[in-house]
C-alpha positions in Angstrom: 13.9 -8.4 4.6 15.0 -10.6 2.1 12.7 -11.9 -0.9 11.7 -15.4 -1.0 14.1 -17.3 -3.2 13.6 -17.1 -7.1 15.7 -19.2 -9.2 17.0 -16.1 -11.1 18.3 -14.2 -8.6 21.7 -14.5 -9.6 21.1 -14.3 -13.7 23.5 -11.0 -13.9 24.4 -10.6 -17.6 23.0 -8.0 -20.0 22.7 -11.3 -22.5 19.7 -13.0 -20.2 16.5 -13.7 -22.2 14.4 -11.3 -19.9 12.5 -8.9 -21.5 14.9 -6.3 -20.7 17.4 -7.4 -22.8 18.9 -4.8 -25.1 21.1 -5.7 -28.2 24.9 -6.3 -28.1 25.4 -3.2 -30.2 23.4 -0.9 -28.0 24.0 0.5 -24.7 21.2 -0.7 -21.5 18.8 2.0 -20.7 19.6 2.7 -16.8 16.2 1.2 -16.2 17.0 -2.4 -18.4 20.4 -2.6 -16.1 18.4 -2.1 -13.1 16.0 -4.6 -14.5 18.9 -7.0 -14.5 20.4 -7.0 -11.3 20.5 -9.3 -8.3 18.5 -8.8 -5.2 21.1 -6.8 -3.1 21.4 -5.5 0.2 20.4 -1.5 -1.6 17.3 -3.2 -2.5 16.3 -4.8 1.2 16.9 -1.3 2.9 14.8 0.2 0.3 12.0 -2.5 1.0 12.6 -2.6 4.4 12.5 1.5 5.2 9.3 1.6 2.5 7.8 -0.9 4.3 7.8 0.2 7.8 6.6 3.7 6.6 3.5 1.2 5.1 3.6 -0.4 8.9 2.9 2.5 10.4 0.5 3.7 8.4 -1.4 0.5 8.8 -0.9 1.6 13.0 -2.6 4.6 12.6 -5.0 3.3 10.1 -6.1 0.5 12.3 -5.7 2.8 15.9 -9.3 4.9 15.3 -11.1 1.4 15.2 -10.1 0.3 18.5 -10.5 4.4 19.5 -13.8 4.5 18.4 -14.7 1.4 20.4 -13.8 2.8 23.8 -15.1 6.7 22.6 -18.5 4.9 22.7 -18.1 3.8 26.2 -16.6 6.6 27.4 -17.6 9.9 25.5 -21.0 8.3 25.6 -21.7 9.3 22.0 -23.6 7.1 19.6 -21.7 5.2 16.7 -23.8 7.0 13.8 -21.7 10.2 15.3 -18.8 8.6 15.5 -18.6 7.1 12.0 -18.0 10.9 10.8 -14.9 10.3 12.7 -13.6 7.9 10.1 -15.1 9.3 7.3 -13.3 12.3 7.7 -10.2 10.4 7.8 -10.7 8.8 4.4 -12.0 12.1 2.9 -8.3 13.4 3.4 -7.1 10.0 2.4 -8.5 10.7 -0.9 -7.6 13.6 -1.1 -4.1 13.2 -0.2 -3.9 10.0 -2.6 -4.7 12.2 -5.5 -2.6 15.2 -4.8 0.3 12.9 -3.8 0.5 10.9 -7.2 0.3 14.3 -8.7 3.4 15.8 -6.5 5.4 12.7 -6.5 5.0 13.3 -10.4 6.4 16.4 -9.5 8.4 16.7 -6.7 9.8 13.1 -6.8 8.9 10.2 -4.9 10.9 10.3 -2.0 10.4 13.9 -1.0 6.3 13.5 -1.3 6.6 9.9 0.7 9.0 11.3 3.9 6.3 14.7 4.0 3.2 12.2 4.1 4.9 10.4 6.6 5.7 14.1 8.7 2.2 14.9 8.7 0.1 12.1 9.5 2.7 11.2 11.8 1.9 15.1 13.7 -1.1 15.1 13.4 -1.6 11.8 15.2 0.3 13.3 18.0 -2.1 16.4 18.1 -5.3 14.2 17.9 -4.4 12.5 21.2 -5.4 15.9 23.0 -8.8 15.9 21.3 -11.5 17.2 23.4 -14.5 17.2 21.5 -16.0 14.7 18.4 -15.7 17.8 16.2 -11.8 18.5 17.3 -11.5 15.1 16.5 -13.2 15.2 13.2 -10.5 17.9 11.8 -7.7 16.3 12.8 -8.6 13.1 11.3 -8.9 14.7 8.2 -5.2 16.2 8.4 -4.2 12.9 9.3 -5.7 11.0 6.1 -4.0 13.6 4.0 -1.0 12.1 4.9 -1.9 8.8 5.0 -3.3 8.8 1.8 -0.5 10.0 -0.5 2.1 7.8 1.1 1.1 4.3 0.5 0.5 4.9 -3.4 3.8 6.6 -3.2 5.6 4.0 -1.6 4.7 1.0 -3.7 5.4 3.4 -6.7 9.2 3.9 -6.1 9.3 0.4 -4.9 8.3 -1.1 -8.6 10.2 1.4 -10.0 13.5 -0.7 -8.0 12.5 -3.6 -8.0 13.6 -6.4 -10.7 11.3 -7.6 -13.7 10.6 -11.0 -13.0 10.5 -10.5 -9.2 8.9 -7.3 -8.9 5.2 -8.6 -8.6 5.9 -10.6 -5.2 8.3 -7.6 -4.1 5.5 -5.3 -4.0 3.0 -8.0 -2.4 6.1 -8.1 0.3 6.2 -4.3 0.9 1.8 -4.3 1.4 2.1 -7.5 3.4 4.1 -4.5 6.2 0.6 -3.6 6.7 -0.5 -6.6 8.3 2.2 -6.3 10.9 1.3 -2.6 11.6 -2.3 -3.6 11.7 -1.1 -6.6 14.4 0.6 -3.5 16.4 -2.3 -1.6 16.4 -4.4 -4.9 17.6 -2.1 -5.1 20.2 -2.3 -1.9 21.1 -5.8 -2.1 21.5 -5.5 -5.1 23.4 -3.4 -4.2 25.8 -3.5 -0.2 26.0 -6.8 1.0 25.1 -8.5 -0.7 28.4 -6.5 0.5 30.6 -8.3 3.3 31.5 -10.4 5.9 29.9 -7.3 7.9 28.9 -6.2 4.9 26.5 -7.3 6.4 23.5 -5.1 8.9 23.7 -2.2 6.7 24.5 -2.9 4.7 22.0 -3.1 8.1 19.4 0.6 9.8 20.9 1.9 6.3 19.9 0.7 7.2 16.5 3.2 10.0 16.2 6.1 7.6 15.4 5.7 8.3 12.1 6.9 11.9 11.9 10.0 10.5 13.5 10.6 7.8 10.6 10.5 10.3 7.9 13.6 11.7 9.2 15.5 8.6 7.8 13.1 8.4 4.9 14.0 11.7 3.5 18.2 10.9 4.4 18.5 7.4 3.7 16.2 5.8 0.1 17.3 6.8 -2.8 14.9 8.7 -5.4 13.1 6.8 -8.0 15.5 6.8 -11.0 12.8 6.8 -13.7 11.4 10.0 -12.0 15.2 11.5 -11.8 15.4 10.3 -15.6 12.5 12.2 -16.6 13.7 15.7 -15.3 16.5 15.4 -17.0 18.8 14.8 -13.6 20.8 12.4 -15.3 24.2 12.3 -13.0 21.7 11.7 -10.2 20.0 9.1 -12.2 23.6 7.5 -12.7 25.0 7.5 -9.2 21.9 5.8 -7.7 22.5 2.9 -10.7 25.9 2.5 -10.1 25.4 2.4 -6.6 23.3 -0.5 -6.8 25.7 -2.2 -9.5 28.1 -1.9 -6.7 26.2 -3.6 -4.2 25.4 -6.5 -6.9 29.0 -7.1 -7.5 30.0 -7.2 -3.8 27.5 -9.5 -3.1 29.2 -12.4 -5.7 32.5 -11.2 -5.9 33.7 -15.1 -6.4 31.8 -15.5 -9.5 33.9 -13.7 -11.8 31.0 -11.5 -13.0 30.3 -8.0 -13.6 26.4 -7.0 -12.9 24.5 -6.1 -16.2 25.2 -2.2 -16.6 27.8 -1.7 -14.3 30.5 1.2 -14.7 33.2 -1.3 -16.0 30.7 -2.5 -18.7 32.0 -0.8 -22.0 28.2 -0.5 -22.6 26.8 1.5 -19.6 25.5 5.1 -20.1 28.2 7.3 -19.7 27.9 9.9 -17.0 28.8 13.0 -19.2 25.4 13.1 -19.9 24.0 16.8 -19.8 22.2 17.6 -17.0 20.7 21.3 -18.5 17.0 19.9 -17.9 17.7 19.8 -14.3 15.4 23.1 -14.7 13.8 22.7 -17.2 10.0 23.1 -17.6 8.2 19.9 -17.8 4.2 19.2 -18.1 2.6 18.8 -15.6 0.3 14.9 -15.7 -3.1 15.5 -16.3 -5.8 13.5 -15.2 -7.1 13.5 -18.4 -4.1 11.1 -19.4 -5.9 7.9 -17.1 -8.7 8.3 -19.9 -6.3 8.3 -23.2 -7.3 5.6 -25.9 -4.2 3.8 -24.5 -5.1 3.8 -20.7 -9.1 4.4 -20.1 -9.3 0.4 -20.6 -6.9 -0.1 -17.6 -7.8 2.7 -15.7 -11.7 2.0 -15.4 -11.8 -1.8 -14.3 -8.5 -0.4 -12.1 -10.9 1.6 -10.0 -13.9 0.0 -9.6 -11.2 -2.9 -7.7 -10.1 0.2 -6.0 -13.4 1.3 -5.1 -15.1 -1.9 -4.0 -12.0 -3.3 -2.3 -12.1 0.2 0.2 -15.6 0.1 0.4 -15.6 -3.8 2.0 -12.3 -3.7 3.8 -12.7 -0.4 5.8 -16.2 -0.8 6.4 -15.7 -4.5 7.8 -12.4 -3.7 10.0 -12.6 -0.6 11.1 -16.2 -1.6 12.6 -15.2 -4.8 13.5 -14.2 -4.1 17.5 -17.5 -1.9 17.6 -19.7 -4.6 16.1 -18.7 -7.2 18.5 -19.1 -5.1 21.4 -22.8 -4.5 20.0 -23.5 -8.2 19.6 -23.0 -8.6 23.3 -19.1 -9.2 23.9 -17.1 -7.3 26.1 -14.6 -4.5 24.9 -11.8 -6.5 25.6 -13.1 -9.5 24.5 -13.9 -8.0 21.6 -10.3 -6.3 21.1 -8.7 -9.5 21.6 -11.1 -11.2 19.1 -10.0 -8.5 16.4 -6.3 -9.0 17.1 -7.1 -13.2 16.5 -8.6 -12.4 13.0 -5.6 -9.6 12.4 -2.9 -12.1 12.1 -4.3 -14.2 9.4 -3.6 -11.3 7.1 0.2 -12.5 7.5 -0.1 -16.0 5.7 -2.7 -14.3 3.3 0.3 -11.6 2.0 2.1 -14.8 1.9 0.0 -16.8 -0.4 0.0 -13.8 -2.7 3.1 -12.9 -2.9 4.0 -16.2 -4.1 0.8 -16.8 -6.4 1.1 -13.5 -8.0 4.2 -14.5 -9.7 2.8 -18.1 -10.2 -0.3 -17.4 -11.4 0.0 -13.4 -12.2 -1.6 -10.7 -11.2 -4.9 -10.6 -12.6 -5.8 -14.0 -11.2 -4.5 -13.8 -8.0 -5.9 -10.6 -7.4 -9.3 -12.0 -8.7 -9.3 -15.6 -6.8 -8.4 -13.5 -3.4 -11.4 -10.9 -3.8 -13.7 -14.5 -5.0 -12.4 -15.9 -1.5 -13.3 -13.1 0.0 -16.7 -12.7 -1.3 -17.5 -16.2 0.2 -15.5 -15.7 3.6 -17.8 -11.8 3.7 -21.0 -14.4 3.5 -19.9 -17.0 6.2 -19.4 -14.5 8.4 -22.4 -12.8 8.2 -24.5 -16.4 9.1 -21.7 -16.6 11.9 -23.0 -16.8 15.5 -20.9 -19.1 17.5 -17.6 -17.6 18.2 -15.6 -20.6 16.1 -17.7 -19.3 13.6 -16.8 -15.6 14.0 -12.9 -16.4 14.7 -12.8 -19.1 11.6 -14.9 -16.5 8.9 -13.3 -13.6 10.4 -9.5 -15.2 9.9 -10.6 -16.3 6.5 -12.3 -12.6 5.4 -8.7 -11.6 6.4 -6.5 -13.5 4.9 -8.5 -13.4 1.8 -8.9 -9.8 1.5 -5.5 -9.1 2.7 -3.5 -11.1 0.1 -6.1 -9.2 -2.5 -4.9 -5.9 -1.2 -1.4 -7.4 -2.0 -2.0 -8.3 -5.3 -3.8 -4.7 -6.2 -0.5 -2.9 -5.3 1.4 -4.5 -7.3 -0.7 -4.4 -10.5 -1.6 -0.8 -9.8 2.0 0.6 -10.2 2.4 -1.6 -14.0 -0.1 -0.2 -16.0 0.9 3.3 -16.6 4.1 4.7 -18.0 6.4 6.6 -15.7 5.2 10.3 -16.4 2.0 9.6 -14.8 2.2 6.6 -12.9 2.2 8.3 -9.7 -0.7 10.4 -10.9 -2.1 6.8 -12.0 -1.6 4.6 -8.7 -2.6 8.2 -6.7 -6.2 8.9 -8.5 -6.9 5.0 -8.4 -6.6 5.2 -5.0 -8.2 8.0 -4.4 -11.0 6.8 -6.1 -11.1 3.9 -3.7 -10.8 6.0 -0.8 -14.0 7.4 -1.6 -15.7 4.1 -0.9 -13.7 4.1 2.2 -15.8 7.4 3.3 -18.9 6.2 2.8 -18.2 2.8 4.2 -18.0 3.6 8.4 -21.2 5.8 7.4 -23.1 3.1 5.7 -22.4 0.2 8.5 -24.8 1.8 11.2 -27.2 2.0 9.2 -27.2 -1.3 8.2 -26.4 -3.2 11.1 -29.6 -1.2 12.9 -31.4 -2.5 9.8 -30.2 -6.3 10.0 -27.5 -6.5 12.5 -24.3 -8.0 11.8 -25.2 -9.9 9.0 -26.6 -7.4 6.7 -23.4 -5.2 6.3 -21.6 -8.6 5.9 -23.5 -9.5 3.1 -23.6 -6.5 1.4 -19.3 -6.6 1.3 -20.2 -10.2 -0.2 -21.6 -9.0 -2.6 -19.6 -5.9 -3.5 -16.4 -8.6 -3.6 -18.0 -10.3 -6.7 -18.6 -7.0 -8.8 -14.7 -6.5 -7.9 -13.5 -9.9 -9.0 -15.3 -9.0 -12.1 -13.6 -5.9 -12.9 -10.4 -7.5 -11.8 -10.3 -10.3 -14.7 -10.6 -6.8 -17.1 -7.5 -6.0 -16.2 -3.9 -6.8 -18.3 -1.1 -8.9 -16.7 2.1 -7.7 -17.3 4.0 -10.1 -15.0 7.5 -10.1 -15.9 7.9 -7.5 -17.9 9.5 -4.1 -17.5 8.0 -1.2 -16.1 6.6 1.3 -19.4 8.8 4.3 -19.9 
């Protein structure tokens, strides 16, 4: 996939006024020469196999709502008992968030994002032979602790790629994947769910794909060069650069140019560099760092977004099927209602991921989460079904394109030795709302029926537009070292 067209894609020389621009006496740091470069074809495979890993997590994500709707019908068991079902998902999914920032800290991002992607992909597969509530219970919560690690993971080594002055609406790209894995999951819903009161589990063995993906994940992207930089793996560090230097200067061979950094630039970092820290000790990120004078004023407003965000979203479309079934459609009417509000997240990533580099990130992210405070409100007055297509498609393409705009900003604010551990714990954090969300919503809908939990997400998308306009917009500038 290639980025919509900026009008410096092709600025190549170390001399461009960007504020990675190093002076003529003084060699680019690997990090201002990636900075520098041209979208290339190394960059789109990088996006491209990040962002189907995002895709089908989304698919697995968005599988248990449509499971939980038939389990209802079929298991006879009451939706109360099923929310635990979710919940238990997004326990590991916090879980796994802040254990995977902490090991891709570690391990490196690469190796932590393909064994996220190996396990939720398993235990997918496993979970289709589920023969009680409680079976499924535990293997939900396996599955979240993949899930959970990998998308912070992702959008991390992403930014870490991606150039300067695009690298906002890269990242909005890479989370707009999820809307097409959440539009596979609708259709799977639509069209293999009812089939028969087996679908559920066709629908979960689908869900397995993922373990297979990781395979290429693990052999084909390249490991974060920051990361590589910071354990002293320097030659590694190098190669990946150069490789990318490569692909810039085959792409415009007739201009006569070498890409900023490259190895024929007198000015590059030399590969002789000493790799004797390859083994070396290094400290481990605390947590305690998110707090530091420096950070704690990011870091706080950064997960209250986190935390209302998970706590709307989940507990509005992972109910959603369920909710229309309860208000008197039929399941798949209902499915095929869910799958018509699914695809307006597509031109919501869309929106954002050209605004956020128009208008920034913080007020994007805050004018998406203010749209979808109002669309959360018109939907819970809506009765007609224009009314619950036309809110429902507006709650999504709202919420969506804020989603966008929170990955990308996430990933900025810290410097490299904990930014994993950063974009990890913030959405960890989140994910706790996430747990308490498919627990709250049958208690409030058997308190005021659909409207009720609607209003309460309306509400909880004001306190996060809020927190969002705390936050500082880095747009354009290069990622903290």
């Amino acid at each position: 996939m290639e980025p919509p067209h900026h009008p410096h894609l092709r600025r190549t020389s170390v001399t461009v006024n960007t504020p990675t621009s190093t002076p003529a006496d003084r060699a680019p740091t690997r990090s201002q020469r990636l900075d520098v470069l041209p979208w290339t074809r190394k960059h789109t495979r990088l996006l491209s196999g990040s962002g189907i890993g995002w895709a089908l997590d989304a698919m697995d994500v968005g599988l248990i709502s449509f499971v939980l709707a038939q389990l209802v019908v079929v298991w006879k068991t009451d939706a109360a008992q099923l929310s635990w079902v979710a919940s238990a998902g997004f326990l590991g999914m916090a879980i796994g968030a802040s254990l995977g920032g902490l090991l891709a800290d570690r391990l490196g991002r690469r190796q932590v994002f393909a064994l996220t992607l190996l396990v939720y992909g398993a235990a997918t597969g496993v979970s289709a032979l589920s023969w009680s509530v409680g079976a499924l219970i535990a293997l939900r919560f396996v599955v979240g602790l993949g899930l959970g690690a990998e998308l912070p993971i992702a959008s991390t080594l992403v930014s870490e790629f991606a150039p300067a002055r695009i690298r906002g609406r890269i990242i909005v790209i890479l989370e707009s994947f999820w809307a097409i894995g959440w539009t596979v999951t609708a259709l799977i819903g639509f069209l293999v769910v009812p089939r028969g009161d087996d679908g559920w589990r066709w629908a979960l063995a689908i869900g397995a794909v993922p373990a297979v993906w990781a395979i290429f994940v693990r052999l084909k992207l390249p490991e974060s060069v920051r990361f590589l930089e910071l354990r002293g793996r320097h030659h590694e560090a190098e190669a990946i650069v150069r490789d990318f230097e490569d692909a810039a200067a085959a792409r415009t061979p007739a201009a006569g140019v070498t890409p900023a950094g490259a190895s024929a630039h007198p000015a590059a970092a030399p590969l002789t560099e000493p790799d004797a820290a390859d083994t070396a000790p290094t400290a481990a990120p605390r947590i305690s760092a998110l707090f530091s004078t420096a950070l704690r004023r990011r870091t706080i407003p950064l997960w209250i977004v986190w935390f209302c965000v998970n706590f709307a979203y989940y507990g509005a479309f992972i109910w959603l099927p369920t909710l229309l079934v309860a208000a008197g459609f039929p399941l798949v009417r209902s499915f095929e209602y869910t799958l018509i509000i699914t695809i307006a997240q597509l031109p919501g990533y869309a929106a954002s991921a050209w605004l956020v580099e128009k208008w920034g990130r913080r007020t994007t992210l805050a004018v998406f989460l203010a749209g979808s405070a109002v669309s959360a409100g018109l939907f819970a007055s809506a009765g007609e079904v224009w009314q619950i297509l036309l809110f429902g498609s507006l709650l999504s393409f709202f919420n969506l394109g804020a989603w966008g705009a929170l990955y990308a900003v996430t990933p900025e604010l810290y410097p490299t030795r904990v930014r994993g551990t950063g974009a990890g714990w913030a959405a960890g954090f989140g994910r706790l709302a996430s747990i308490l969300a498919p627990l709250c919503v049958p208690l409030l809908s058997a308190a005021g029926g659909t409207a009720l939990p609607f209003a309460v997400f309306a509400g909880v998308f004001v306190i996060a537009a809020i927190a969002a306009l705390a936050l500082p917009d880095l747009r354009g500038r290069a990622l903290e070292d």
